[in-house]
C-alpha positions in Angstrom: 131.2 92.2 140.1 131.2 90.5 136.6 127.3 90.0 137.3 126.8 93.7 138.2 128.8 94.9 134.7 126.8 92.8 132.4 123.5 93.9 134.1 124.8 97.5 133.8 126.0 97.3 129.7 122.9 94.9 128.8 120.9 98.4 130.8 122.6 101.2 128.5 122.6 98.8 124.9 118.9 98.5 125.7 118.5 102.2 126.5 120.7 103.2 123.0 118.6 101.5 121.3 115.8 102.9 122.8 117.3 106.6 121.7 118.0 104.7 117.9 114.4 103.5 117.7 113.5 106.9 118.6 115.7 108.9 116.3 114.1 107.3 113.4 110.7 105.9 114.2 108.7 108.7 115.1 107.6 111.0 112.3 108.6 114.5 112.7 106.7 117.4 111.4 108.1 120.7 109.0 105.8 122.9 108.0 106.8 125.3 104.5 107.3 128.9 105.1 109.1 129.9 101.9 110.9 132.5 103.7 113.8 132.2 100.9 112.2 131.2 97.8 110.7 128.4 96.5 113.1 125.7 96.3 112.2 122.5 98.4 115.8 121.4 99.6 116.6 124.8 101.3 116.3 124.6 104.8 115.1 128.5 105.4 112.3 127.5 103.9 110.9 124.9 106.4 109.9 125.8 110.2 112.1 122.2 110.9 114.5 121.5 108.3 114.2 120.3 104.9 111.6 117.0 105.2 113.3 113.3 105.4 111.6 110.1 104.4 110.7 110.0 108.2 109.1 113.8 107.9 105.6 114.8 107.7 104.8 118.2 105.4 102.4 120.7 106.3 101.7 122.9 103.3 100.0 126.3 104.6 98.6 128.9 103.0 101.7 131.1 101.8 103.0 133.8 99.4 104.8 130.9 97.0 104.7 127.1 97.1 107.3 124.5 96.8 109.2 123.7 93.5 110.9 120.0 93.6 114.1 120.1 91.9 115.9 116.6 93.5 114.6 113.4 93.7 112.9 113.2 97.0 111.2 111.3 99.7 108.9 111.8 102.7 106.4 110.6 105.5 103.1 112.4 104.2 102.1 115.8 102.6 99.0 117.5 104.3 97.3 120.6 102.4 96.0 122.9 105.5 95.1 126.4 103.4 92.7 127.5 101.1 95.4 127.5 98.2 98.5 125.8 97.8 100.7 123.5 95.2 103.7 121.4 94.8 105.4 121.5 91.4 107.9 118.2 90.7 110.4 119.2 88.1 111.3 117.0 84.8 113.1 114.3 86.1 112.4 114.1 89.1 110.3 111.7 91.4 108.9 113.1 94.9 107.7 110.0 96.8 105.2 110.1 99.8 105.2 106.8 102.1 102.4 108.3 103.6 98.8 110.1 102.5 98.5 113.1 100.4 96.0 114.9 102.3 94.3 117.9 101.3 92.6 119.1 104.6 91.5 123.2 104.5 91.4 124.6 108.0 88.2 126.2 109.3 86.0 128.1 107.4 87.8 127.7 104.0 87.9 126.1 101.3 91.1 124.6 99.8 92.0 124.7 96.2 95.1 122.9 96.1 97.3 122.1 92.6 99.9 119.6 91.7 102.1 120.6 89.1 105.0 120.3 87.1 107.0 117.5 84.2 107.7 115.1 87.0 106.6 112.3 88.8 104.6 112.8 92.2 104.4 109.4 94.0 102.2 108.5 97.0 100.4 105.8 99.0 97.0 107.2 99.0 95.0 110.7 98.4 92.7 111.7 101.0 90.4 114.9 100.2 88.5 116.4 103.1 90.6 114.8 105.7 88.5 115.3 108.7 85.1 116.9 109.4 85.7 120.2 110.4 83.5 122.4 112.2 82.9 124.9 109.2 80.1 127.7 109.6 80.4 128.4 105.9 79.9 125.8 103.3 82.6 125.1 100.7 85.0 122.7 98.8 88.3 121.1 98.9 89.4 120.5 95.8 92.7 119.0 94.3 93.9 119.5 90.6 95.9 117.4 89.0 98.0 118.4 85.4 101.4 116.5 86.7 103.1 114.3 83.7 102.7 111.1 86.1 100.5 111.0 89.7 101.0 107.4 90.9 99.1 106.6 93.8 99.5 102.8 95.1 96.3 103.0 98.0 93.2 104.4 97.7 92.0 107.9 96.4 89.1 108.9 99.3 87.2 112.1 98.9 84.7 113.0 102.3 82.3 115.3 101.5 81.3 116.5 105.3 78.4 118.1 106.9 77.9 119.9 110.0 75.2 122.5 111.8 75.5 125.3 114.2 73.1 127.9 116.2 72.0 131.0 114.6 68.8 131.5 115.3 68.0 128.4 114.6 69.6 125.3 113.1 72.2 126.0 109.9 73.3 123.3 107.9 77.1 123.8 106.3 79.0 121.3 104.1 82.3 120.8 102.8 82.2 119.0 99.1 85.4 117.1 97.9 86.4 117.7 94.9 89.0 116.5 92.3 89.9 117.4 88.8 92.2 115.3 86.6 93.5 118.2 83.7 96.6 116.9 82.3 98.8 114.3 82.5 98.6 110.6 83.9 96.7 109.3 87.0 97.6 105.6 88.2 95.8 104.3 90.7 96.1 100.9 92.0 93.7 101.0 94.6 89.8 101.8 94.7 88.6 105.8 94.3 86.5 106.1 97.6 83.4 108.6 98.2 82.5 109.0 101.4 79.2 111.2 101.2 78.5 111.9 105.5 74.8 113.4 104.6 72.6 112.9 101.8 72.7 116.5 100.8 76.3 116.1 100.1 78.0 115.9 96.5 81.3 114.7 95.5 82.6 115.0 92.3 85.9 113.2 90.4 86.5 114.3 86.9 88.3 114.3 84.0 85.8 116.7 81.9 88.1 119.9 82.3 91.1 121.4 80.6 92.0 120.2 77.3 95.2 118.5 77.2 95.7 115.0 77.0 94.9 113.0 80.0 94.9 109.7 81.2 93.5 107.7 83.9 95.0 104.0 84.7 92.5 101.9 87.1 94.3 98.9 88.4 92.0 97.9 90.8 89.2 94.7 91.3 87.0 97.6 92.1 88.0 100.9 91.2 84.8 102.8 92.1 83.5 102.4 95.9 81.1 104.7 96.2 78.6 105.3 98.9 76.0 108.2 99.9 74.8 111.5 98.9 75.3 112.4 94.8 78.8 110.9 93.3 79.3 113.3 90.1 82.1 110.8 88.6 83.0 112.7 84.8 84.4 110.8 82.7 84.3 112.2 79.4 86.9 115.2 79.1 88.1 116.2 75.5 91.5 114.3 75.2 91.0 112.0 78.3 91.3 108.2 78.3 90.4 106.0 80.9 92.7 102.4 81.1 90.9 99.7 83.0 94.1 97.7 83.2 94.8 95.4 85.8 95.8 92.4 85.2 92.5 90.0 86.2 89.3 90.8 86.6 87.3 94.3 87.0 84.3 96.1 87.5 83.5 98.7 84.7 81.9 101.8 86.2 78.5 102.1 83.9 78.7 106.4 82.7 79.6 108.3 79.7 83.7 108.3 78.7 85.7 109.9 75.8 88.6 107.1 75.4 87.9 103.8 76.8 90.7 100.7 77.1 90.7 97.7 78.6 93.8 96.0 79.2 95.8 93.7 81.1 96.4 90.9 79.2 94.0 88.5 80.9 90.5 88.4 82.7 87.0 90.2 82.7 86.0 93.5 82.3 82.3 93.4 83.8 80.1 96.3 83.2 78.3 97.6 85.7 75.6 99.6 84.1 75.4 101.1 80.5 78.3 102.7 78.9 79.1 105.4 76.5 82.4 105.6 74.2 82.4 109.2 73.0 86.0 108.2 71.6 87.5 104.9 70.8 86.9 102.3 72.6 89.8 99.5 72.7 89.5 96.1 74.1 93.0 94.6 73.9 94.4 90.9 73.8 93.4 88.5 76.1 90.8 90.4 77.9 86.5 89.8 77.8 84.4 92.7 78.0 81.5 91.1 79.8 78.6 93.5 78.8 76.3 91.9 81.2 73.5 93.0 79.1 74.0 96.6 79.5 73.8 99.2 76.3 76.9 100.2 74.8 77.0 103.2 72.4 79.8 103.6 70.3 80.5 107.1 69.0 83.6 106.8 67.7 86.4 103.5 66.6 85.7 100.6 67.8 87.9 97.7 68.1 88.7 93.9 69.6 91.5 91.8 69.4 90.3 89.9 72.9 86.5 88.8 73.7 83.4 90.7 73.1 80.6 89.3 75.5 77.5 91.6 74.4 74.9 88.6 75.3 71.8 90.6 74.8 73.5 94.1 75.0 72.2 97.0 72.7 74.6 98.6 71.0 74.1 101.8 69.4 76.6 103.1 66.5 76.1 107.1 67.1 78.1 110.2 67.0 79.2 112.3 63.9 82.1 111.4 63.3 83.8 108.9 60.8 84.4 105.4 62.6 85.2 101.5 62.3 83.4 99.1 64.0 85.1 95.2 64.6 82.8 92.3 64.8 81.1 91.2 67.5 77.9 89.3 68.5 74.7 90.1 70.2 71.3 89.5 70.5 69.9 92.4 71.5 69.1 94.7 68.7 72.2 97.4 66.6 70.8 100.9 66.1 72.4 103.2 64.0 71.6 106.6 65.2 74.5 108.8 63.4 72.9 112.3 62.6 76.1 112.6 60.1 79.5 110.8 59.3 80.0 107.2 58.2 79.9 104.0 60.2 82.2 100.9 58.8 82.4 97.1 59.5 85.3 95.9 59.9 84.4 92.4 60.4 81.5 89.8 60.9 78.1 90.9 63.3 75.5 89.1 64.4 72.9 90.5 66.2 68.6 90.2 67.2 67.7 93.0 64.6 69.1 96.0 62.8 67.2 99.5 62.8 68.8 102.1 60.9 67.4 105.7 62.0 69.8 108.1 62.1 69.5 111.5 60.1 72.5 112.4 58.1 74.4 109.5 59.0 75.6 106.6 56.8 76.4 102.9 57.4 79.1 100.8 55.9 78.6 97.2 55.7 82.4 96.9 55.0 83.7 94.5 52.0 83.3 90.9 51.7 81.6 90.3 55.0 78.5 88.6 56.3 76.1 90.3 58.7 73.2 88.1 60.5 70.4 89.6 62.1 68.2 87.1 63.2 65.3 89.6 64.0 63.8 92.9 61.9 65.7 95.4 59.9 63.8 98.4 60.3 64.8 101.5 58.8 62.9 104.6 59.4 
């Protein structure tokens, strides 16, 4: 008898905790109707209740989109229509354990917004979720002008391509898109193209809007790109991109308005030539390892860590009025500056010196010594 009652409580502890495990392990879905307004914490306005950290979120298509007013958590956030937004209010943090996932449904694109003075945090971004059997070609694009957009994964954008029968074989595609116009964007993991045709295009950018932006890169390698054409913009008015982990990093070779690298320690490694359309900042403790590649400077320039040009060009160019701190090279300094003036700051040695700029002016900067070991051409 004692026998049979422990086999019969060990049987319903085991099947309680069965019901416990599934209570709160398996991710439930609500999907947002906004039958009463726009508030996220209401329940009327979810087909399942208000979403839990153990919730997924489909965001539809729908007459008004959710506004989040208390601090929040849940499982994911999927983007299914051709419009929608989530706006995080000052204050407030709405954290996704999951993937923010902007996915339009069939034959349409999504243009999907995150808004608002709070902080939006997530495990990864996923544009273009899944292929989708589209017979019209469009885009899925995200826009970001939250104050702070932390994402801790990766940031993946498929571009997809399909075909179908109309009298003959036609070719559709859907192009991920995403547009960084205001605010900060912290990612610690790689941003991810996945191009499925070579026809495809996907595009990340800063380039749009006008307020200030800025993008924090905190990976090893914060560009993994593969496929088709990768439009990756860079230079927006007002933007700044932050190479700032703390180590070692590839530096994606393209044009860039405001350019830091940070950290405190390791190597910034160029990957191909850069532009600096603004300043350009390479802080304490940090080498910029040029690895030969040009490096234009259009606007301040300056170094408090280590400067490894080896035998980089560096052009001084732009307009504008700008200082430039010392460094060393032995590949040749142009000064192409149709107007403004170009100052040193401090000591440069380089392989030459040609001055050809129209309208421009350059500074050799007070009590300092300039060696160019090669010709000074001025034309």
């Amino acid at each position: 008898t004692n026998t049979y009652c422990y086999m019969m409580r060990k049987l319903l502890y085991s099947f309680l905790f069965f019901i416990l495990l599934c209570s709160v392990g398996f991710t439930q879905t609500t999907t947002w109707t906004g039958n009463n307004n726009t508030a996220w914490n209401v329940g009327g306005n979810w087909s399942n209740g208000v979403p839990g950290t153990t919730t997924a979120v489909i965001i539809p298509s729908a007459s008004r989109y959710p506004i989040v007013s208390v601090s929040t958590r849940c499982a994911s956030i999927t983007f299914t229509g051709n419009t929608g937004s989530v706006s995080v209010n000052s204050g407030i943090t709405l954290t996704c354990d999951g993937a923010l996932a902007v996915n339009p449904s069939t034959n349409s694109s999504g243009n999907i917004n995150i808004l608002g003075a709070g902080i939006l945090s997530t495990a990864s971004v996923v544009i273009g979720l899944n292929p989708v059997d589209f017979t019209n070609s469009g885009t899925s694009v995200l826009t970001s002008t939250i104050s702070n957009f932390n994402v801790s994964g990766n940031f993946t954008l498929n571009s997809t391509r399909d075909s179908y029968w109309w009298f003959g074989t036609q070719e559709v595609f859907n192009n991920a898109r995403f547009y960084l116009e205001g605010g900060v964007l912290n990612i610690d993991g790689s941003i991810v193209t996945n191009n499925s045709n070579a026809s495809n295009n996907t595009t990340f950018s800063t380039a749009n809007g006008s307020t200030t932006r800025t993008l924090l890169l905190g990976n090893v390698t914060p560009f993994v790109l593969s496929g088709g054409t990768n439009n990756i913009l860079l230079n927006g008015t007002n933007a700044t991109v932050n190479y700032d982990r703390v180590g070692g990093q590839s530096v994606y070779g393209t044009n860039y308005n405001n350019l830091i690298f940070s950290g405190g320690t390791g190597t910034k490694t160029l990957q191909g030539a850069i532009v600096g359309n603004g300043n350009v900042n390479n802080e304490m403790g940090v080498t910029l390892a040029t690895e030969n590649n040009s490096v234009t400077l259009n606007g301040n320039f300056t170094n408090a860590g280590t400067f490894a040009a080896g035998s980089s060009p560096v052009i001084l160019g732009g307009t504008s009025n700008q200082s430039i701190a010392g460094f060393t090279t032995t590949g040749i300094v142009s000064m192409t500056k149709t107007g403004g003036t170009a100052t040193f700051t401090e000591n440069v040695n380089a392989g030459g010196l040609t001055i050809n700029g129209s309208g421009g002016t350059l500074n050799l900067g007070s009590s300092l010594t300039h060696t160019f070991t090669g010709n000074w051409t001025r034309t």
